[in-house]
FITOR-135695 format. One line per field, with one value per residue (C-alpha): residue in one letter; residue number from 1; x, y, z. Coordinates in steps of 0.001 Angstrom, whole numbers, plus 524288, in hexadecimal, padded with zeros to 5 digits. Example, Ala and Ser with C-alpha at 12.3 -4.5 7.8 and 13.67 -1.06 7.14 Angstrom:
! FITOR-135695
r: [a, s];
k: [1, 2];
c1: [8300C, 83566];
c2: [7EE6C, 7FBDC];
c3: [81E78, 81BE4];
! end
This chain:
! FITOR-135695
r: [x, x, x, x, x, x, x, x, x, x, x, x, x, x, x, x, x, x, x, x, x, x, x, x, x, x, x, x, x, x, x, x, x, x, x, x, x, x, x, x, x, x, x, x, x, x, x, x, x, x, x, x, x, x, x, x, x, x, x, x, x, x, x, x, x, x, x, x, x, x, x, x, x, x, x, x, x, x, x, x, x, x, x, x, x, x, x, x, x, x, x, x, x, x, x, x, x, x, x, x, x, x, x, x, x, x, x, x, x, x, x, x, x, x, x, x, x, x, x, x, x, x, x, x, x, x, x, x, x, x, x, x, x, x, x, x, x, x, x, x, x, x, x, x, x, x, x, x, x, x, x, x, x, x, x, x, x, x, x, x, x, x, x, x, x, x, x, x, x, x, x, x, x, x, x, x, x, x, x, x, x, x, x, x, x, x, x, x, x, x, x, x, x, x, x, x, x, x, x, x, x, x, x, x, x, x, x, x, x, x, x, x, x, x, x, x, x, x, x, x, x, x, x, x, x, x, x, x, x, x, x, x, x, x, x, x, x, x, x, x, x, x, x, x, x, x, x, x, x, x, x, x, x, x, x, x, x, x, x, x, x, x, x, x, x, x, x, x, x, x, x, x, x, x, x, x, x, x, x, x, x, x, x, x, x, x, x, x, x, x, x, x, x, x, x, x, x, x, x, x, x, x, x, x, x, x, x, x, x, x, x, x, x, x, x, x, x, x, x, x, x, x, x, x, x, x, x, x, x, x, x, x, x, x, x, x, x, x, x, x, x, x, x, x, x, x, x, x, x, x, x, x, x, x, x, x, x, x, x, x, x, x, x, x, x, x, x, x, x, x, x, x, x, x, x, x, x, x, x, x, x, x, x, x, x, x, x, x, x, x, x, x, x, x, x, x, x, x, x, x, x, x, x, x, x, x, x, x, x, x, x, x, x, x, x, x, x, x, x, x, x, x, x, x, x, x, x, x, x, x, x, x, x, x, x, x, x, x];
k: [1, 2, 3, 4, 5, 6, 7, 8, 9, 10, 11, 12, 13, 14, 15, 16, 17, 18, 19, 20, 21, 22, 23, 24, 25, 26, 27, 28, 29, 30, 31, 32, 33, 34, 35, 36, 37, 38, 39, 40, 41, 42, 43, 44, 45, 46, 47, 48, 49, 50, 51, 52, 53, 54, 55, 56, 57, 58, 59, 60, 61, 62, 63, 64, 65, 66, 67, 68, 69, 70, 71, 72, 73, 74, 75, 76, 77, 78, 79, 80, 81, 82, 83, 84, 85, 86, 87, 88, 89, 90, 91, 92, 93, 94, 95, 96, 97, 98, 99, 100, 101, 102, 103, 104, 105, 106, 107, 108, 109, 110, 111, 112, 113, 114, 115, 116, 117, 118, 119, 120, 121, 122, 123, 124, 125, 126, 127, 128, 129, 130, 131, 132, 133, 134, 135, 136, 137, 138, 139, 140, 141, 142, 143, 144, 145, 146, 147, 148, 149, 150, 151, 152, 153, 154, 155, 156, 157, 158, 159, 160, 161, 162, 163, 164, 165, 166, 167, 168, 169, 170, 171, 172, 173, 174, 175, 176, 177, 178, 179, 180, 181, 182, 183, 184, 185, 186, 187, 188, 189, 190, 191, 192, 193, 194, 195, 196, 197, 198, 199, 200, 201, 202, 203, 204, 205, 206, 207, 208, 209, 210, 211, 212, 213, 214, 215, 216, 217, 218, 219, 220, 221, 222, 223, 224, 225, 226, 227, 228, 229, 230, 231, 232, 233, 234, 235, 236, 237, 238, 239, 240, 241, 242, 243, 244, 245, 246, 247, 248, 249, 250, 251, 252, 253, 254, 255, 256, 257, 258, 259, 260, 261, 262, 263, 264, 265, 266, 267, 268, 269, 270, 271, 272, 273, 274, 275, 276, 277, 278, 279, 280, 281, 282, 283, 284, 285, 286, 287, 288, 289, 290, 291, 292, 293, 294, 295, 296, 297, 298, 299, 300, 301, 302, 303, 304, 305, 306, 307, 308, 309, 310, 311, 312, 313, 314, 315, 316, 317, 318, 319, 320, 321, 322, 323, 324, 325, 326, 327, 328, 329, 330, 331, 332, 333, 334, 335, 336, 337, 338, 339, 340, 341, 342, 343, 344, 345, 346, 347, 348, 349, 350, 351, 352, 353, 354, 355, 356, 357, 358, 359, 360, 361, 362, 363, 364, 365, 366, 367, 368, 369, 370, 371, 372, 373, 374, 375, 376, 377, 378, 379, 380, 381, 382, 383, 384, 385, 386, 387, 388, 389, 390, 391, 392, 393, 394, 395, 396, 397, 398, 399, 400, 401, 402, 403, 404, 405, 406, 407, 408, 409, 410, 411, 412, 413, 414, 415, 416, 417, 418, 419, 420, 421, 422, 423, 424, 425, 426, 427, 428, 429, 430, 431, 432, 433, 434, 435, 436, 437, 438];
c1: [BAB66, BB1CF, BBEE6, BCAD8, BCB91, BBEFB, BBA5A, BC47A, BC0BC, BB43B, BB988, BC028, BB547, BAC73, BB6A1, BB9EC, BA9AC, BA928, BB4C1, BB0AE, BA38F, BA5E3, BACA9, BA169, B97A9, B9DC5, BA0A8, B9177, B8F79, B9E10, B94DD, B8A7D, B93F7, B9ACF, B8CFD, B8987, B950D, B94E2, B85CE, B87D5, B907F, B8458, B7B8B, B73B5, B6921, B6F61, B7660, B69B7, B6247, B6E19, B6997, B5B8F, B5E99, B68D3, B5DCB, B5333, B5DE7, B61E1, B56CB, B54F0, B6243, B60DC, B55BC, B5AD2, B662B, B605A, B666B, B7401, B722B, B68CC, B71AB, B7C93, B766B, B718D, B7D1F, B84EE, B7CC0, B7DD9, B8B6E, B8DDC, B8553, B8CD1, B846F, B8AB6, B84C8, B76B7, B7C98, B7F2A, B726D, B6C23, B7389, B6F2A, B60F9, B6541, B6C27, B5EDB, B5625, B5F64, B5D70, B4F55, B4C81, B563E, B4D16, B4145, B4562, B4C28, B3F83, B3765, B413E, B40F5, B318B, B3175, B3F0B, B339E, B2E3D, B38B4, B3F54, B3271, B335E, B3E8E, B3CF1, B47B0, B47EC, B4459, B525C, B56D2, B4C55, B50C8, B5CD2, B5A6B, B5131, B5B03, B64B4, B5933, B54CC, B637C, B66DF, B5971, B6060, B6BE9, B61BC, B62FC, B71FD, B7224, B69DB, B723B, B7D7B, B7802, B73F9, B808D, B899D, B8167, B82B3, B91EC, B93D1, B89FC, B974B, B9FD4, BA343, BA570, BB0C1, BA8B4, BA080, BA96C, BB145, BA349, B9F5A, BAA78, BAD45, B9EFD, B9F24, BAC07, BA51A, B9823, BA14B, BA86D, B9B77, B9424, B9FAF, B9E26, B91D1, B8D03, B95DB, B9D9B, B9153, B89B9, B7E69, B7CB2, B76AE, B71A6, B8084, B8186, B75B1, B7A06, B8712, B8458, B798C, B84DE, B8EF0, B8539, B8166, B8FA2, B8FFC, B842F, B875E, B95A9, B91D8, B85F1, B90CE, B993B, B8D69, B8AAC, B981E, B97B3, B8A58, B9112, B9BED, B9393, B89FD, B8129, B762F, B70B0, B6418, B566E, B52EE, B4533, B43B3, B52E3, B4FAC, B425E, B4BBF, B5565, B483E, B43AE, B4FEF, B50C2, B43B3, B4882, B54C5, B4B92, B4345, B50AC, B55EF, B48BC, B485B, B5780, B53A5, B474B, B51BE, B5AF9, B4F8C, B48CC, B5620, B5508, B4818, B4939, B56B5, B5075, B4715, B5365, B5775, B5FF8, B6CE3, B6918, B642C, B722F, B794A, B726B, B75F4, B83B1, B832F, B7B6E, B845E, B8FE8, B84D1, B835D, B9467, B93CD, B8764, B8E2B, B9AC9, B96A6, B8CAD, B9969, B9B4A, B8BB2, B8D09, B95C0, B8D02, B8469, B8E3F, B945D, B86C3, B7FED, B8C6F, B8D39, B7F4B, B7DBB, B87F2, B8157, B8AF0, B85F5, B8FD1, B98E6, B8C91, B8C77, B9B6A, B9941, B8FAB, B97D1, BA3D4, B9A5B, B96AF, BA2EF, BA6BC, B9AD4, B9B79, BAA90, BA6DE, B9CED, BA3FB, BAF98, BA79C, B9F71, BACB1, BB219, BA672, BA4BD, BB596, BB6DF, BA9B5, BB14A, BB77A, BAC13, BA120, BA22F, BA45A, B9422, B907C, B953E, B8956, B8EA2, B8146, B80E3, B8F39, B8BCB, B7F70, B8888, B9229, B8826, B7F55, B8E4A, B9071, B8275, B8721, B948C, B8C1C, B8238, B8BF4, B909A, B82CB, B8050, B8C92, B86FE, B7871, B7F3E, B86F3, B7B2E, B70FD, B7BBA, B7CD1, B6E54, B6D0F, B772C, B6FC8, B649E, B5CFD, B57D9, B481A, B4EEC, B564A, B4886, B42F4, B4EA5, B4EE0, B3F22, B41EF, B4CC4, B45D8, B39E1, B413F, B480C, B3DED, B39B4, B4521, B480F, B3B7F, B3AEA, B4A63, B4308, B367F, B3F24, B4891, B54C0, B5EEB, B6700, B6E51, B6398, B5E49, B6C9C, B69C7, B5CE1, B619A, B6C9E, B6130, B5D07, B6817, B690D, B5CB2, B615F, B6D8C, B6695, B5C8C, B66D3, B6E69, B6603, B617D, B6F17, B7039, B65F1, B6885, B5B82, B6487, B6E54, B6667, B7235, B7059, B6F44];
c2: [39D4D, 39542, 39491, 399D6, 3A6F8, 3A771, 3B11E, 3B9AC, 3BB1A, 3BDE6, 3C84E, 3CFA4, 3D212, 3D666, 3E002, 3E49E, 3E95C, 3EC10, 3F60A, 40023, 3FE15, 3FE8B, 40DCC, 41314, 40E31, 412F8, 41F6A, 42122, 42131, 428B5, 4339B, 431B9, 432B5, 43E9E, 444D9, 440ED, 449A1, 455BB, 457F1, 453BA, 45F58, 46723, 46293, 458B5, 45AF9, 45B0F, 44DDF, 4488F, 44E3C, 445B6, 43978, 43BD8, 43F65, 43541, 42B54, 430B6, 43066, 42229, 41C08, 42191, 41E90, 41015, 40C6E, 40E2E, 40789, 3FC05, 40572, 4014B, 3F441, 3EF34, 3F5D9, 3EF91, 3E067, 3E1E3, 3E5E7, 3DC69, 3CF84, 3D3F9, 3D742, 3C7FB, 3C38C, 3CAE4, 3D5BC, 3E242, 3E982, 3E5CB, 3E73F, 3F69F, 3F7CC, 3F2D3, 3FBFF, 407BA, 40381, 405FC, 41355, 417B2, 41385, 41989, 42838, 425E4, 42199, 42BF3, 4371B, 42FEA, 43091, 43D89, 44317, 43CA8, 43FC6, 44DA9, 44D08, 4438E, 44B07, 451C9, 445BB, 43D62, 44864, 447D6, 43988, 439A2, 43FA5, 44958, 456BE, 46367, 4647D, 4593C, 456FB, 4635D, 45E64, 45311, 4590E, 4635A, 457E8, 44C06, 459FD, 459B3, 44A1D, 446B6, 44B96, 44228, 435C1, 4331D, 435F7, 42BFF, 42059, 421DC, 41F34, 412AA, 40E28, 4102F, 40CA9, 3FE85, 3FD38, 3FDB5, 3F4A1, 3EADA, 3ECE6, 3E8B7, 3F7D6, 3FC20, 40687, 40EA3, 41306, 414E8, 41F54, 42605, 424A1, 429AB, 43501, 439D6, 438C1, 440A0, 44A78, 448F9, 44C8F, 45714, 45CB3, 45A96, 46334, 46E1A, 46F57, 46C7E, 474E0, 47B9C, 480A7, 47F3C, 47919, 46EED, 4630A, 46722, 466B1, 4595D, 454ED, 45C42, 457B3, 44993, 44BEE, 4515B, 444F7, 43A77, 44104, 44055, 433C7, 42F48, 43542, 42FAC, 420E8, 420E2, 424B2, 41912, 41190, 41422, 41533, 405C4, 4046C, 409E1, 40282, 3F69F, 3FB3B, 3FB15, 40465, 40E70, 41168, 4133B, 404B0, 405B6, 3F636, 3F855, 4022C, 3FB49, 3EDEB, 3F483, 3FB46, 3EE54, 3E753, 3F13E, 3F0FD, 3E698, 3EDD8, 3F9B8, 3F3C0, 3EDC7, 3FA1D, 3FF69, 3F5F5, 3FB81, 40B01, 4076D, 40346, 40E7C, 417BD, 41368, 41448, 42205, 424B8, 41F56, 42691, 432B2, 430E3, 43046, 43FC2, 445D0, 4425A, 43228, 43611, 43CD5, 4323B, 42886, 42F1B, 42D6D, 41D7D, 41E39, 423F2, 41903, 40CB3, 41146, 4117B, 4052F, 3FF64, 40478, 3FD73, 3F22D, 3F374, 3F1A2, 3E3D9, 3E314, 3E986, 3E259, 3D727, 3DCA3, 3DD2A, 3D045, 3C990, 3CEF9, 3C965, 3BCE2, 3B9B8, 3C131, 3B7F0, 3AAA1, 3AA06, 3A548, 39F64, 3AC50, 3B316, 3AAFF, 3AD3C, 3BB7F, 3BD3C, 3B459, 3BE34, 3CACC, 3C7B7, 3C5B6, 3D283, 3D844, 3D491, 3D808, 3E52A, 3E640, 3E6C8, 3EB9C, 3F973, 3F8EB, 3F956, 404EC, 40C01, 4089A, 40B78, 416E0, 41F20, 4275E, 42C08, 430EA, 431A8, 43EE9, 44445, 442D0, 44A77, 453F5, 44E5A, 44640, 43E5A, 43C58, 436CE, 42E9D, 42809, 42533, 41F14, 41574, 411C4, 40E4F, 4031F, 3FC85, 3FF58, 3F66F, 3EBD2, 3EC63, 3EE13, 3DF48, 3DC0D, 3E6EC, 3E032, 3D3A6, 3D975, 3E36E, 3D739, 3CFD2, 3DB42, 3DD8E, 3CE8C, 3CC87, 3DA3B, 3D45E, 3C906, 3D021, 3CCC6, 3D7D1, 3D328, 3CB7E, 3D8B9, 3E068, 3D598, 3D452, 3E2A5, 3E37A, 3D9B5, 3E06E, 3ED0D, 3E790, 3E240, 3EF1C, 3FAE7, 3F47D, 3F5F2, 40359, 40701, 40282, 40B9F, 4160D, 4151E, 411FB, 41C9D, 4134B, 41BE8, 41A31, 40ED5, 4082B, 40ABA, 4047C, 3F82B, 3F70C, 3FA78, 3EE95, 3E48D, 3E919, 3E69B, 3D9F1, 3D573, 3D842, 3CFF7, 3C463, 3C587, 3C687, 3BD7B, 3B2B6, 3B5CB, 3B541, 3A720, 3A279, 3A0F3, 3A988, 3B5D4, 3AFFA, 3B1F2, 3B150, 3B8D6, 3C5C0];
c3: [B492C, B50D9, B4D1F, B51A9, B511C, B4C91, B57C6, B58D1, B49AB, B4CB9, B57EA, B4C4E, B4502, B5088, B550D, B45E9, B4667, B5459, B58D4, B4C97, B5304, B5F18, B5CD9, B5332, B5EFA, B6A9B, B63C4, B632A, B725A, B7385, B6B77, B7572, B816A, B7BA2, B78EF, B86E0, B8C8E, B8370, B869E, B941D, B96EB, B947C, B9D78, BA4D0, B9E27, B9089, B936D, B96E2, B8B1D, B8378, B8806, B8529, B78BC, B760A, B7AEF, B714D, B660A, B6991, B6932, B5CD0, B5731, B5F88, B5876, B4CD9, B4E5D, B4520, B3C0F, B3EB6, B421D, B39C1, B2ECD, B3458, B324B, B26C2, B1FA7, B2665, B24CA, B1540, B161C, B1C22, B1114, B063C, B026A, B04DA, AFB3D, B01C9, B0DF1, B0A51, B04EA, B1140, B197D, B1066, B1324, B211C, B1FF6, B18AF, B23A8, B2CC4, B26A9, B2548, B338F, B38B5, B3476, B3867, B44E4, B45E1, B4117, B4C5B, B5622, B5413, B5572, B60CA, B690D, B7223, B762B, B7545, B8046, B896F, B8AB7, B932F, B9FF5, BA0FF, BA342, B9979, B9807, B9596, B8A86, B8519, B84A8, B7F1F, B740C, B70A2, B6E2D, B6667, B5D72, B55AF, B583D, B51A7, B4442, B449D, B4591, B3623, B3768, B445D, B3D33, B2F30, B3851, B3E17, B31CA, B2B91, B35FA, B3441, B260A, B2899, B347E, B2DAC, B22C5, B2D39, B2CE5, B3B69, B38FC, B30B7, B39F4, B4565, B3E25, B39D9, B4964, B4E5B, B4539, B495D, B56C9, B5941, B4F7F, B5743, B6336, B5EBA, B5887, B661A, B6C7C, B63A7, B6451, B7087, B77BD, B6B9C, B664D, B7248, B6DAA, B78BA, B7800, B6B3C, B664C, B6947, B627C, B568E, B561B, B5750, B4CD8, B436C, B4667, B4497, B3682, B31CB, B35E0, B2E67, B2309, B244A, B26AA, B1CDD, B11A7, B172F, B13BA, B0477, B0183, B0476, AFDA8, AF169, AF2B9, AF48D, AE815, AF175, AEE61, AF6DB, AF4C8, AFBE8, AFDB7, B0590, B05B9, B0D11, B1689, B1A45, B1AC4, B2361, B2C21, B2DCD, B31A8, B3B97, B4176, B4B72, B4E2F, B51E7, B5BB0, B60F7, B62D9, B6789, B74F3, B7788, B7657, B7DF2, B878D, B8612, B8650, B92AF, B98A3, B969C, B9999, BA764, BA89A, BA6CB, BB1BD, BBAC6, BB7E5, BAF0A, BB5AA, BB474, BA643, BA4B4, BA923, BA2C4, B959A, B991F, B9B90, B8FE6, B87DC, B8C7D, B8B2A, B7EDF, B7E33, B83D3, B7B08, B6E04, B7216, B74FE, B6944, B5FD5, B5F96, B5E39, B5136, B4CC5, B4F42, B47BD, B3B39, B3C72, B4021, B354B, B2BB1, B31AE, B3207, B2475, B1ED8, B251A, B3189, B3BFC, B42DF, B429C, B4715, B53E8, B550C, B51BD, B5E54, B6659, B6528, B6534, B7278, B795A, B741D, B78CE, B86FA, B86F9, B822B, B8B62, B95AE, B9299, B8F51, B99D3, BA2FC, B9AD4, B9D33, BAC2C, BADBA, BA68E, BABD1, BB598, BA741, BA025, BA991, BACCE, B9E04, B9D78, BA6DC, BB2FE, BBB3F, BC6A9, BC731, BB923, BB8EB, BC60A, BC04D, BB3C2, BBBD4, BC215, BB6CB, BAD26, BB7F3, BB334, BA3D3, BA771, BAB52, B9FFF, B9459, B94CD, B9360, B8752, B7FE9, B7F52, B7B33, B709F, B6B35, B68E9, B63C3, B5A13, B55CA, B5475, B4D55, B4357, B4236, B409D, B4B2F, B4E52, B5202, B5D6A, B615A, B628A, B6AEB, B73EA, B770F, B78EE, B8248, B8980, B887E, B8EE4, B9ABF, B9BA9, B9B79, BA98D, BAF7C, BAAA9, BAFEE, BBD05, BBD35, BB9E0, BC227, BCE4C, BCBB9, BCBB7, BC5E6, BB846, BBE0F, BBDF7, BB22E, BACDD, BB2D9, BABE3, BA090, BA3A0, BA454, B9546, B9076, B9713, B9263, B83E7, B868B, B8A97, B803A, B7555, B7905, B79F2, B6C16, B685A, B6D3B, B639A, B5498, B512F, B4F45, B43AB, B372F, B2BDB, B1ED8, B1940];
! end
């Protein structure tokens, strides 16, 4: 890889994969923001109730995210070895596990939405709030977790476009749905949670046909495989506990910025909804790590594996920072479409200069979790976070205890995600990670 021209080769492909991404990501968190706005108009208290809920439903959806990724490797490591027919096959295994899970868990949320609602310390209306809106959004979990699964079958296919015109199409719906009947209908927060619940089933439905339209074009066959689905279960189990030690993170975040008051709780909602801009952006040229690992290393290639990461990165860090300006720059813009609160849109203001420091940091640790996901390396991933989990609940305690504020609470969560950039990248100095084959 070497060769003239070689990287700029290598550039081209990344970008191919990563700009569709990049839009059917940040369109996710655009959702988010917009959802953020239209039910902060109602309230405080409803705009808080949003970000308990939209915690709840994201460590939910979070965890689960093995769906998409694990999805995503194995149908590209078989793809680089020449088997897209078992490729498709795999990925239906997935799609099947999604539906299943999806209304294991909307069952248990629905039972568990009282006590899920009392953990956090917030006030009767806020939890009211927040149950009106986790009652209707529990229904869409299936819909939510077909999506992942799909949307990972295709960009394992090297299919990124797909899934940025299914994205798109259903968040403008989800908007204009939101609109009408939040304030239209005047059902309140309850319109939100409904309309969201009704875009993310089109969009299920829409990407899951994508799907066995290839399998049949592939003869692949599409059948109830329970070997498959336990296969694709177990290569996820890794992924889970992964994903586990980062909502652990993102949860105790929340916890302790409830004991601040509503308005901190408020505001924190808001800078969560641009990390999660930020994290999805910068999360692009991770997934397309994931792809092109899982084809180079599927397909024996070692060497292009090494050059693949080597380019990743560089884009990571540029990205990094060149979001985390945009954000910091353009906040007198959009800060006060959340909320009319003065306090909440001060606090905002203080806590985004912490998030332009951090997001360097988060490009270089999104590159690398999506490189060793491709390469399947996804025990490593579980330890790493435990690790960075375990330095970080401290430190997020002791901001609570002493009452420290939200700014605080930022910086902490700074240190975790420094901790998972260290640990991941000295893994990805080793060779242990680059295991070739299907």
């Amino acid at each position: 890889m070497d060769k003239p021209g070689a990287g700029r080769r290598l550039d081209r492909e990344i970008v191919s994969l990563a700009l569709p991404t990049l839009a059917t990501l940040v369109s996710e968190p655009l959702l988010l923001i917009a959802d953020s706005a239209i039910v902060g108009h109602l309230g405080t208290n409803q705009l808080a109730g949003l970000a308990l809920a939209a915690n709840v439903l994201g460590v939910l959806t979070g965890l689960s995210i093995f769906l998409a990724y694990a999805t995503t490797g194995t149908v590209a490591r078989r793809l680089g070895a020449g088997e897209r027919s078992s490729a498709l096959s795999g990925g239906f295994d997935g799609l099947v596990l999604a539906v299943g899970l999806g209304v294991v868990l909307c069952l248990a949320l629905q039972a568990a939405i009282p006590a899920v609602t009392g953990a956090y310390d917030v006030t009767p209306a806020v939890a009211v709030a927040a149950t009106t809106y986790l009652r209707i959004a529990a229904f869409g979990l299936p819909s939510v977790l077909l999506l992942l699964a799909g949307t990972g079958v295709l960009r394992g296919l090297q299919d990124t476009r797909t899934p940025l015109r299914v994205v798109i199409g259903a968040n403008l719906a989800n908007i204009g749905l939101n609109l009408l009947l939040v304030y239209g209908v005047g059902l309140g927060i309850a319109g939100s949670a409904l309309g969201t619940l009704i875009a993310q089933t089109g969009a299920a439905v829409v990407v899951a046909a994508v799907v066995l339209r290839r399998m049949r074009a592939a003869r692949a066959p599409a059948r109830f495989r329970p070997g498959g689905v336990l296969r694709a279960a177990r290569a996820g189990g890794w992924l889970v506990l992964r994903t586990a030690t980062l909502q652990g993170a993102v949860t105790l975040t929340t916890l302790v910025a409830a004991t601040a008051g509503t308005a901190a709780l408020a505001a924190h909602q808001v800078v969560t909804s641009l990390w999660v801009l930020l994290a999805f952006a910068l999360d692009a040229v991770a997934i397309a790590g994931q792809s092109l690992i899982g084809r180079a290393l599927g397909a024996g290639d070692v060497a292009l594996g090494r050059a693949l990461t080597r380019r990743m990165l560089g884009w990571g860090v540029t990205a990094g920072v060149v979001f985390g300006l945009v954000v910091w720059l353009g906040r007198p813009l959009y800060v006060g479409l959340f909320s009319p609160d003065p306090g909440v849109q001060q606090l905002v203001g203080r806590v985004l200069l912490v998030v332009v420091v951090v997001t360097p940091v988060a490009g270089v640790v999104y590159v690398l979790d999506g490189v060793l996901i491709g390469a399947g390396d996804g025990r490593y991933l579980a330890g790493a976070g435990l690790v960075a989990l375990l330095g970080y609940v401290p430190l997020a305690l002791t901001v609570g205890h002493t009452d420290a504020g939200l700014v605080w609470l930022w910086v902490a969560y700074g240190g975790f995600m420094l901790a998972r950039a260290v640990t991941l990248s000295l893994r990805a100095r080793t060779d242990r990670w680059l295991r070739v084959g299907a």
